[in-house]
C-alpha positions in Angstrom: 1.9 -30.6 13.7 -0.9 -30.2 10.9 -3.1 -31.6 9.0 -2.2 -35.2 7.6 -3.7 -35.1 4.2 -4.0 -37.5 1.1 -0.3 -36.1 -0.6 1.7 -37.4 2.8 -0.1 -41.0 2.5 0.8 -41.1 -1.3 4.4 -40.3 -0.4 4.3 -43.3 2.3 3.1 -45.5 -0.9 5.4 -43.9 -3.2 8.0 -45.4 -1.0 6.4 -48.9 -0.4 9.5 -50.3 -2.9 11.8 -49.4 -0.7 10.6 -50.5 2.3 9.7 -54.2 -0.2 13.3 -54.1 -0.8 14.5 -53.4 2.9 12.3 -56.2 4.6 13.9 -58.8 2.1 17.7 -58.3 2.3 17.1 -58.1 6.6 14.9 -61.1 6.0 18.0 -62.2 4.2 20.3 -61.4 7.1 18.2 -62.6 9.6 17.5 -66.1 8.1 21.3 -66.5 7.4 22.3 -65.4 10.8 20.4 -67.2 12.8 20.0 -70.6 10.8 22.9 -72.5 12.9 21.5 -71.8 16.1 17.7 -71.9 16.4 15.1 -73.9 16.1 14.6 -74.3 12.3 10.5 -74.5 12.9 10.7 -71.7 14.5 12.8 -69.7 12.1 10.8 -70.4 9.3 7.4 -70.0 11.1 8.7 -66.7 12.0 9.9 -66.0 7.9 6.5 -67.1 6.9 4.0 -64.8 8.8 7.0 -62.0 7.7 6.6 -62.7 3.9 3.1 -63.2 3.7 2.4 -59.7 6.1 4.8 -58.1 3.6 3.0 -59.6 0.2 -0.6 -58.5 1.7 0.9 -54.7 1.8 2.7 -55.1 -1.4 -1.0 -55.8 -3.0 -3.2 -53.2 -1.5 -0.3 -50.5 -2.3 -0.8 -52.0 -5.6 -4.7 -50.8 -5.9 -4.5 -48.0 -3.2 -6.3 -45.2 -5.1 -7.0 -42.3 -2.4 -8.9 -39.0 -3.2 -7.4 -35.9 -3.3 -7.9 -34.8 0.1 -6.5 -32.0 2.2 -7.1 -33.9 5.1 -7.3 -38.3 5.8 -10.6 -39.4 7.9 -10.5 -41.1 10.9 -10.9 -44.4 9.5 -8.1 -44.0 6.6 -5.8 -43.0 10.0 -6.4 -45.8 12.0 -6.1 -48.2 9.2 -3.0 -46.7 8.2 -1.9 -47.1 11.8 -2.8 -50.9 12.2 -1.0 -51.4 9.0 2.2 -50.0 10.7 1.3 -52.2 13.6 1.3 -55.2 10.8 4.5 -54.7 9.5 6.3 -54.0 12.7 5.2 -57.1 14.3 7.6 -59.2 12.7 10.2 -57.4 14.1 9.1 -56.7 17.2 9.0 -60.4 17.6 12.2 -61.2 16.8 13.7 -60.3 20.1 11.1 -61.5 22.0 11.6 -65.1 20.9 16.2 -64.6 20.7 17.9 -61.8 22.4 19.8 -63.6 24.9 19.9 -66.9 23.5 21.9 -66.4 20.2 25.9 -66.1 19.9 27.4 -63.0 20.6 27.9 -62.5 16.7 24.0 -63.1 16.2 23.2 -61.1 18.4 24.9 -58.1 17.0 22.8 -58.6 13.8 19.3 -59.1 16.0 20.0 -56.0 17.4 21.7 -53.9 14.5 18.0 -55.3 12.1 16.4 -54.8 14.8 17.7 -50.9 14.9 17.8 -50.7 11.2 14.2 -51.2 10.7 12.9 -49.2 13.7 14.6 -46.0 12.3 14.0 -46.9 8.5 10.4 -47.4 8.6 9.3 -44.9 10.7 11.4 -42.1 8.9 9.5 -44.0 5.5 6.3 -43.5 7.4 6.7 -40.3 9.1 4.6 -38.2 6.6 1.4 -40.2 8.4 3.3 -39.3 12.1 0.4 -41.5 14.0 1.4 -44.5 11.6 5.2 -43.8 12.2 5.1 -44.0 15.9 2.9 -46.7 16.0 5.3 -49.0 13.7 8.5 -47.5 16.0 6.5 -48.5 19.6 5.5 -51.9 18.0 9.4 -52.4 17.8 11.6 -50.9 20.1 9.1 -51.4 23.2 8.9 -55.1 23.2 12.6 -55.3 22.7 13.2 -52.8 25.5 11.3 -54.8 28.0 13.1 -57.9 27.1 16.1 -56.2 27.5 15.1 -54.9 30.7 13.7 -59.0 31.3 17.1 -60.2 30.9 18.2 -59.3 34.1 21.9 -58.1 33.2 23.8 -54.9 33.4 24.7 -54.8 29.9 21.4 -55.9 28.4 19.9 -53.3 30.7 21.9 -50.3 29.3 21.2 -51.7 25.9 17.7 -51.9 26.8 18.0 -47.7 28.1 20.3 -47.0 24.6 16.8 -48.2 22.8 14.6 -46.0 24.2 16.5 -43.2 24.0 17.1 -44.2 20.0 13.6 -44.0 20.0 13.1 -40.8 21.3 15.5 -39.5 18.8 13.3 -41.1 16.2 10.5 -39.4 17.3 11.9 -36.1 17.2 13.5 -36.9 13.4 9.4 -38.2 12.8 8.1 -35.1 13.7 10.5 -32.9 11.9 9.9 -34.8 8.8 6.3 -34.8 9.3 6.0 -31.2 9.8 8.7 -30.7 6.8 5.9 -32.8 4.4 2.6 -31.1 6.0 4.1 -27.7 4.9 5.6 -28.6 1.9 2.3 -29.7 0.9 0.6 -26.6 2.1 2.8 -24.2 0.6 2.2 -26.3 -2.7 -1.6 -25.6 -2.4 -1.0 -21.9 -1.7 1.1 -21.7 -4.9 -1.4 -23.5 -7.0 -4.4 -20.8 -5.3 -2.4 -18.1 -5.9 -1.5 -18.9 -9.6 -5.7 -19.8 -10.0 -6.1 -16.0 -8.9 -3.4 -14.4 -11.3 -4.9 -15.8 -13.7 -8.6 -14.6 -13.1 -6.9 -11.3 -12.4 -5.3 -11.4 -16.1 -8.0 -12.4 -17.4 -10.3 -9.2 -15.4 -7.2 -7.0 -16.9 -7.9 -8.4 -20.7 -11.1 -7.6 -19.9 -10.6 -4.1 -18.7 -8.5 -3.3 -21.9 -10.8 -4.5 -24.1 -13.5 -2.2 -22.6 -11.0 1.1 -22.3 -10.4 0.3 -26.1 -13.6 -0.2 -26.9 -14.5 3.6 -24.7 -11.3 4.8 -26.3 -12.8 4.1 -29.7 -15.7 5.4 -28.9 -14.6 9.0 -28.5 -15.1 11.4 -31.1 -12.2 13.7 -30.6 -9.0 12.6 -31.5 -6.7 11.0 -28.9 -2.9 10.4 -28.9 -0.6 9.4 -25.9 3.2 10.0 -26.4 6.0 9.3 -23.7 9.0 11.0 -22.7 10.7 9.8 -25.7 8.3 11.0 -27.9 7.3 7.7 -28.9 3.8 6.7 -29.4 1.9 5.2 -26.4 -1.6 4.8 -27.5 -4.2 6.8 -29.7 -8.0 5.8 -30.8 -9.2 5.1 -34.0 -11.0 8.3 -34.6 -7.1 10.3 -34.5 -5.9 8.2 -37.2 -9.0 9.1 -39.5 -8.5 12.8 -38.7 -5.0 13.3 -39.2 -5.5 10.5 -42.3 -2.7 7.9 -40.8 -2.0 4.5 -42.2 -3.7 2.6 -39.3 -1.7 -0.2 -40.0 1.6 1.7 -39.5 0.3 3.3 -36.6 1.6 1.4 -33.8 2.8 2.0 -29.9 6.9 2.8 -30.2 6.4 4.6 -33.4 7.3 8.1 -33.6 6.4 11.5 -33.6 8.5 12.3 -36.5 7.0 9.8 -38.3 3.2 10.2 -37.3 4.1 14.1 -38.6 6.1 12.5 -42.0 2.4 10.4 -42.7 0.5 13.5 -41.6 2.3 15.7 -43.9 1.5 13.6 -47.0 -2.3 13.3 -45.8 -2.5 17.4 -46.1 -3.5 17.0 -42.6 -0.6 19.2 -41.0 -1.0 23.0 -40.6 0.6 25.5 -42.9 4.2 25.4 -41.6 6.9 22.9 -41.8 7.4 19.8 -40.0 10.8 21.2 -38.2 8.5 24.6 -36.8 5.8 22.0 -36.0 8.1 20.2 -33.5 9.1 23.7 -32.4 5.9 24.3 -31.2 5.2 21.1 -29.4 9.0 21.9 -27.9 7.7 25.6 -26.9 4.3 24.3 -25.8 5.6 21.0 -23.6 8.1 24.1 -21.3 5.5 25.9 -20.7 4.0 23.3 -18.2 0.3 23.9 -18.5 -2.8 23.2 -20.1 -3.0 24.7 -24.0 -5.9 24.8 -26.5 -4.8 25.8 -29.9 -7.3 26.1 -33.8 -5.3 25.0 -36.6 -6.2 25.6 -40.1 -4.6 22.1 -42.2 -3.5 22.5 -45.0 -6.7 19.9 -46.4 -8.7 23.1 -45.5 -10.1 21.4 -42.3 -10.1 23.0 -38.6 -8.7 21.1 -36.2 -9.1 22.3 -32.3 -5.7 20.7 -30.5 -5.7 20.2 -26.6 -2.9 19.6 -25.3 -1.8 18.6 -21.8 1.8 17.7 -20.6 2.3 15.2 -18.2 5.4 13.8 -15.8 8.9 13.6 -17.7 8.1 14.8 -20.5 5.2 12.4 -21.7 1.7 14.5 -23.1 -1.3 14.0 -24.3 -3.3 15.4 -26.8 -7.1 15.5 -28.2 -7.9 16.5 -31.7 -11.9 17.9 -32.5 -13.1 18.5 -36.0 -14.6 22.1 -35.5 -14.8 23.4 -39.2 -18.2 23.2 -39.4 -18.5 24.8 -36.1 -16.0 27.3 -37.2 -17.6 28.3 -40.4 -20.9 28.5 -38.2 -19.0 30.9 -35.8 -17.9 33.0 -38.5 -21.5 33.4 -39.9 -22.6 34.5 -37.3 -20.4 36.9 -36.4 -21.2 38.9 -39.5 -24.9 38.7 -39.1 -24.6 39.8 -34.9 -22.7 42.9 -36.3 -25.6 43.6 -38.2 -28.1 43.3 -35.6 -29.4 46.4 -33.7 -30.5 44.1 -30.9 -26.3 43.0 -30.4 -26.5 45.9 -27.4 -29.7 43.8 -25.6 -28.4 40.5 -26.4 -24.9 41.4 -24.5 -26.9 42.9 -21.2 -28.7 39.2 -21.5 -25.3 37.4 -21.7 -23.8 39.5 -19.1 -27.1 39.4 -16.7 -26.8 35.2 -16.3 -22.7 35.2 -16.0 -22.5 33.2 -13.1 -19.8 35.8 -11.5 -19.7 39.3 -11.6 -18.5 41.0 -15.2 -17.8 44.9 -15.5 -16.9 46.6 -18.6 -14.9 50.2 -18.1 -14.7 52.6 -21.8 -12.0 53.8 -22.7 -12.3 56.8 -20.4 -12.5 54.4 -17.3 -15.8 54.9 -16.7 -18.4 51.9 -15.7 -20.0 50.6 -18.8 -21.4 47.5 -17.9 -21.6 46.3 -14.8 -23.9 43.2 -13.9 -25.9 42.9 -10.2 -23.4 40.4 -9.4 -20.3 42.2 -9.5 -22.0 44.7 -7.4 -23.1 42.3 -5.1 -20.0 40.6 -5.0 -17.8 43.9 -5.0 -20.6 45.2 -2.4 -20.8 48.6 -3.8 -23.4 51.1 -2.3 -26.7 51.9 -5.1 -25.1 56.1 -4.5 -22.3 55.1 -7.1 -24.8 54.8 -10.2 -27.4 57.0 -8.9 -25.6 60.0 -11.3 -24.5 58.1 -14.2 -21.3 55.4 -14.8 -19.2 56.2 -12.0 -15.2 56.2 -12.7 -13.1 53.2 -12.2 -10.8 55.4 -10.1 -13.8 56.0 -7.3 -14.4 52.4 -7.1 -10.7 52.1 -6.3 -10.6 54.5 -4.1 -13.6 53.5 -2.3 -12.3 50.1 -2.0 -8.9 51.2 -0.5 -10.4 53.2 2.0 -12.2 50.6 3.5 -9.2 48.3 3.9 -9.9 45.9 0.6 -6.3 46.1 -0.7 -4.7 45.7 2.9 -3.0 48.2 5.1 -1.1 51.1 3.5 -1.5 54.3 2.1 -4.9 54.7 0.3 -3.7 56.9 -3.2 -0.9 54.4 -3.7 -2.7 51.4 -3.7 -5.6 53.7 -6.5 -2.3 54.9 -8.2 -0.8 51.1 -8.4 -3.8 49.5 -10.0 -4.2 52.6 -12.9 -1.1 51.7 -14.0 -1.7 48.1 -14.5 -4.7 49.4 -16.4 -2.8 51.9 -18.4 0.0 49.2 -19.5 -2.9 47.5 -21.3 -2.0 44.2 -20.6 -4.0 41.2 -19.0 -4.1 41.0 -15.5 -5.5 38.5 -13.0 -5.8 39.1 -8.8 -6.1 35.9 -8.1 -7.8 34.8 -4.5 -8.0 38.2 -3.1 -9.8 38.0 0.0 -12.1 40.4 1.6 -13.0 41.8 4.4 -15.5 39.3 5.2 -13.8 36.4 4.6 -15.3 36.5 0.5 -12.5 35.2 -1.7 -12.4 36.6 -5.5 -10.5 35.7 -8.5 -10.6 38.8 -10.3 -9.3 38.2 -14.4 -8.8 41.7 -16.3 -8.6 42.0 -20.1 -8.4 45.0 -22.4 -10.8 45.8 -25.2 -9.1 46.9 -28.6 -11.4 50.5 -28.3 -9.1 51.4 -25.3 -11.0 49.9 -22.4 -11.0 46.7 -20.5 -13.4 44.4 -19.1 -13.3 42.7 -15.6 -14.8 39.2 -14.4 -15.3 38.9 -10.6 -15.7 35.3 -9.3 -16.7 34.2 -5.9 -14.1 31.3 -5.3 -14.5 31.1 -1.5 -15.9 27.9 -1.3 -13.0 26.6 -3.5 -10.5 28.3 -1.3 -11.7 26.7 1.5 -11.7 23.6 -0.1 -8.3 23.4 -1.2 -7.3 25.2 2.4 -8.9 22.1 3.8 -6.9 19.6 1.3 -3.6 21.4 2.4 -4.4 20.5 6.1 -5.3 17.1 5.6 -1.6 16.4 3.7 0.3 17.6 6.3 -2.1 16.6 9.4 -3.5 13.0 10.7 -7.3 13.2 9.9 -7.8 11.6 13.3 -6.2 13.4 15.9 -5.8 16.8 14.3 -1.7 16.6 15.1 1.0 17.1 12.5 1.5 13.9 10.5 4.5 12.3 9.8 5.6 14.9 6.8 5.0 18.1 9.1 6.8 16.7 11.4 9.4 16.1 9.2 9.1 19.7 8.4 9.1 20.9 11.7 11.7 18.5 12.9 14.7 20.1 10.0 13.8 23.4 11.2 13.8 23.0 15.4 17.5 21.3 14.1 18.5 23.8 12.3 17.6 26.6 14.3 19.7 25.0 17.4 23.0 24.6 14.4 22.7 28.5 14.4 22.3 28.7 18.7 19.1 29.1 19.1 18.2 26.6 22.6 18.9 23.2 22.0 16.3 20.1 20.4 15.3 17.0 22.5 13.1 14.4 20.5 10.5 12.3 22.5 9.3 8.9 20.9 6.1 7.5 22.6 4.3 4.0 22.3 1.3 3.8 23.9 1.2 0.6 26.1 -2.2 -1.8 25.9 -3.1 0.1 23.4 -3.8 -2.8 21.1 -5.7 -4.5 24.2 -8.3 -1.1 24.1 -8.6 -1.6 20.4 -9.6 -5.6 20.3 -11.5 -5.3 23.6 -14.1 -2.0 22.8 -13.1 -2.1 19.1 -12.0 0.5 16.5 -14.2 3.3 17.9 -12.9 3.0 20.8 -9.4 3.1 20.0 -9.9 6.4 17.9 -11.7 8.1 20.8 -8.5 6.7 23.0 -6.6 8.1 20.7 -8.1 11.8 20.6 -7.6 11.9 24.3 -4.1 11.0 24.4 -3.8 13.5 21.5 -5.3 16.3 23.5 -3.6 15.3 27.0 -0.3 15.4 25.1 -0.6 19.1 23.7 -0.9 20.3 27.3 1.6 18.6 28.5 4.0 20.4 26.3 4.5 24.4 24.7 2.7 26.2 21.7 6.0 26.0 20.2 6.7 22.8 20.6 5.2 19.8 17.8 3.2 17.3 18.8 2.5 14.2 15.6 1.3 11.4 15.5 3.4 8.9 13.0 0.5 6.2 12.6 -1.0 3.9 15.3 -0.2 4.2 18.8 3.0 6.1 17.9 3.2 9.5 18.9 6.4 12.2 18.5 7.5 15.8 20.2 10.3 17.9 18.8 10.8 20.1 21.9 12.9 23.4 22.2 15.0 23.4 25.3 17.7 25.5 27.2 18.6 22.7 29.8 18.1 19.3 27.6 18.3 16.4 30.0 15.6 18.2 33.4 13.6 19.3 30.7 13.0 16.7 28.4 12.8 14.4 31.9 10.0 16.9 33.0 8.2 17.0 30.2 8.1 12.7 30.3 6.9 13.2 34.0 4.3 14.9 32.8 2.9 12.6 29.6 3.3 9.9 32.0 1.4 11.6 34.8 -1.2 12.6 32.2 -1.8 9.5 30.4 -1.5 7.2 33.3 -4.9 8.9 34.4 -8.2 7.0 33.6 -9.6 7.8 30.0 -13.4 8.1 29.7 -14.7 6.5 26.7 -18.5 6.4 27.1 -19.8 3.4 28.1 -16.2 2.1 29.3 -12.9 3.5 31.4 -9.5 2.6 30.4 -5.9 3.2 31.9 -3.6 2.5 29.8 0.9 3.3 29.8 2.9 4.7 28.0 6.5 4.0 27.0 9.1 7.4 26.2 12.3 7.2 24.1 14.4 10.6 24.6 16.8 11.6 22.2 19.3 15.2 22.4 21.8 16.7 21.6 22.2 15.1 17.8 21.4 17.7 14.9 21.3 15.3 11.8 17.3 13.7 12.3 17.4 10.5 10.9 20.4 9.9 13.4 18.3 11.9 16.0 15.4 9.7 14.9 17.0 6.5 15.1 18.6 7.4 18.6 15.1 8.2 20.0 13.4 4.8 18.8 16.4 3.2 20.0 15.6 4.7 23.6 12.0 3.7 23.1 12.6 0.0 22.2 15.0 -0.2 25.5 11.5 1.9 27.2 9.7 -1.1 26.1 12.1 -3.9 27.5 12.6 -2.2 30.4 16.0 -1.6 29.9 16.1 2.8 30.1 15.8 3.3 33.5 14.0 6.7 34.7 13.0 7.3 30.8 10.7 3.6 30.9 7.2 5.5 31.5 5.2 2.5 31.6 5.0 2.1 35.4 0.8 1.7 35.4 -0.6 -1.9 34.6 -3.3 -1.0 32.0 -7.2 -1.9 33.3 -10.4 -1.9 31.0 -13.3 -2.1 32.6 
């Protein structure tokens, strides 16, 4: 029923008036009624104890002053409950001391008040449900059992008619009762919930004044436009390089403008505004990552990184780097006149942190650090008689299988030319023999030669060979997830479109499942679910797809010549596999499993949908031969 709590007693006050107003005009009736043919001492002894029980509860509603309490105590209840008892008795006496001694006529209005009361104050006090039914026993019990006393049919039936009334008025009590408890409940979750946005906005205000305050912080310059090219956000330290009106500056405003304000500021490079946007036009299609050194026209070098984001949006950081420019510059003057330039380079070249060879112009080795030829692997006997050529090296790479199968003097003869065209190159992720992965970035030198970096990215590979897997696998079971399968699904359906063997789709749910899970916990409801896993993928071809889709819920896309024995064989066997015991350690389960079949449909979400459908009828025992869960599961 719930908890009866200090809101459902103020709602029986709140409606004390009424039932003030009720007890008078019956009081009214009753007097009237009754007047001509009973005793008058009686009558009016009767009216007395009614109006003074009545004034008594009219004065402690008047100073009732209740906490706010979610739930009443035991004492507030059982006083709440004799007060029902209090003003019920009254009324419960009324038939005790008349029915079957007034006139027809009066006897009508004893047992219509009578009525009337009964249902209208326990419906007033049904919020407080123990209060309710005792004020609705205190009545229609006592006049019951008279009517039962009378000894007469139709006093008897009457006396049946009241008791069912009042089991009607308990049902309407605890509906409304119910009705108030949540009411009030939901009320509270409301108010909590609101109390938690409210911390929550306030931990977000917080949050934005600390990214502002990081934002600030910055010493680049930092701008945020949307697809629109409307200003997002940007940090202080862009409007005091590009020399904006900070108090123009503002998120909605322009690109156009931000460029109109730059361009008076001097703080634009030396082209116009229109071949400006061009750029940023140019730059945003080209979908990747750009660094680009401006001169302004203040005489200031700006470095401008610029990144492009989802539908259209970008971002860009500005850095200050004429002093660092100017610095650059000086010292590229005094390293040209430095005889030590040649010693310095073997220096740079000794720590790069991949391999770096530099070939002449006549394509012999130059420079080539211990790491390339670590990384490369090339044998000490090609720099025991001076720089070898860069056609050996290729050569003696092809012939031990580094470019892949084919003929040896093509694959030499293909990588001259890219050479010869003298333009930038890069192999990127070539593996080796051994399982080495290299990016390999070639540039050309303005004397006619080129130089060559050699990085070992094999870890990085693997790495982001590892992060493919996971998207398109469950991390738990090692099957396809729901994506791959997916995949795997659209091409099983359209291989059978073209005639190639025909698709049946198997839904399983494993049965107890849950049971395993809240019984031996979460471990042992993963290890559960690696043996199901592994039972499954024999139970089926190389070439069919096993996935999980999340939980206990398990998929096969099968390839089949004769769809209905061969989808039923294969459920034979899951059901013969997982019906067997599963060791889990310390315990041994048996669980069931339930199969959904689907064929002969080559759209997959209808394919899909007809194969849960099967399942769901699995589950109620409504498939047949395809319900699989014929083993009761056991944990022991």
């Amino acid at each position: 029923m719930g908890r009866i709590g200090s809101d459902q007693l103020a709602a029986v006050v709140r409606a004390g008036t009424a039932v003030q107003l009720c007890t008078a005009i019956n009081i009214a009736v009753v007097t009237a009624s009754f007047w001509p043919s009973v005793s008058h001492p009686v009558l009016m002894s009767w009216l007395g104890c009614t109006l003074l029980i009545s004034t008594c509860f009219a004065l402690s509603e008047c100073g009732l002053n209740r906490p706010n309490r979610s739930t009443l105590s035991h004492n507030a209840l059982r006083r709440s409950v004799v007060a029902a008892f209090l003003l019920a008795l009254p009324w419960a006496a009324l038939p005790t001391l008349y029915l079957g001694s007034l006139p027809p006529s009066s006897e009508l209005v004893l047992v219509t008040v009578v009525a009337g009361m009964a249902s209208g104050g326990s419906v007033l006090l049904a919020p407080v449900y123990p209060a309710a039914i005792a004020y609705l026993a205190t009545i229609l019990l006592p006049f019951a059992a008279k009517c039962f006393g009378l000894a007469s049919a139709g006093y008897a039936f009457t006396g049946i008619l009241s008791l069912s009334f009042a089991g009607f008025l308990l049902a309407v009590i605890a509906a409304t009762a119910r009705i108030s408890v949540e009411r009030t409940e939901a009320l509270r979750a409301v108010t909590a919930s609101t109390h938690v946005l409210h911390q929550r906005d306030e931990e977000l205000s917080a949050q934005n004044a600390r990214f502002e305050t990081a934002l600030n912080s910055m010493t680049q310059g930092l701008c945020f436009f949307d697809g629109d090219q409307k200003l997002v956000v940007c940090n202080n330290r862009y409007i005091e390089l590009h020399g904006l009106d900070a108090k123009r500056v503002r998120p909605g405003v322009s690109l156009s403008q931000i460029l109109d304000m730059r361009h008076a500021a001097g703080t634009l490079p030396s082209m116009s505004k229109e071949d400006y946007l061009l750029w940023r036009d140019r730059v945003g299609r080209a979908g990747n990552v750009s660094e680009t050194v401006y001169e302004m026209n203040n005489g200031r070098i700006y470095a401008i990184r610029y990144r492009p984001l989802a539908n259209g949006a970008w971002v860009a950081t500005t850095d200050d780097i004429t002093e660092r420019q100017r610095l650059a510059a000086e010292l590229e003057t005094n390293h040209k006149l430095l005889s030590e330039r040649t010693s310095l380079l073997q220096v740079i070249i000794d720590n790069f942190p991949g391999g770096i060879g530099y070939y002449d112009k006549d394509l012999r080795v130059a420079v080539c650090n211990d790491k390339a030829k670590a990384i490369l692997d090339l044998p000490e006997r090609f720099f025991v008689n001076g720089s070898p050529r860069y056609e050996d090296i290729l050569r003696f790479n092809a012939e031990r299988g580094e470019y892949g199968p084919g003929d040896v003097e093509a694959h030499v003869a293909r990588r001259l030319a890219i050479v010869a065209a003298r333009q930038p190159y890069r192999n990127e992720q070539r593996m080796r023999r051994d399982g080495t992965v290299l990016d390999i970035i070639g540039h050309p030198i303005e004397d006619g030669g080129f130089i060559t970096t050699y990085m070992d990215i094999t870890e990085r590979y693997l790495a982001e060979a590892k992060i493919a897997h996971l998207a398109t696998h469950d991390a738990l079971t090692g099957l396809p997830n729901r994506v791959l399968f997916r995949e795997r699904l659209d091409a099983a359906l359209a291989a059978a479109a073209a005639g190639d063997r025909r698709v049946a789709l198997l839904m399983l749910d494993l049965n107890k499942f849950k049971d395993v899970n809240d019984t031996l916990g979460h471990p042992a409801g993963d290890k559960l679910l690696q043996q199901v896993a592994n039972r499954l993928l024999l139970c089926v071809r190389t070439e069919d797809t096993v996935a999980r889709l999340g939980g206990d819920e398990f998929a096969i896309v099968v390839h089949i010549f004769d769809a209905a024995t061969e989808s039923e064989a294969i459920a034979r066997r899951i059901q013969e596999a997982i019906v067997e015991p599963f060791d889990l350690g310390d315990e041994e389960v048996c669980i069931g499993v339930s199969i959904g079949i689907a064929l002969d449909i080559l759209n997959a979400e209808a394919l899909v949908k007809s194969a849960d459908e099967a399942l769901y009828k699995s589950k109620s025992g409504l498939a047949g031969r395809r319900t699989s869960d014929r083993v009761r599961a056991r944990l022991h």
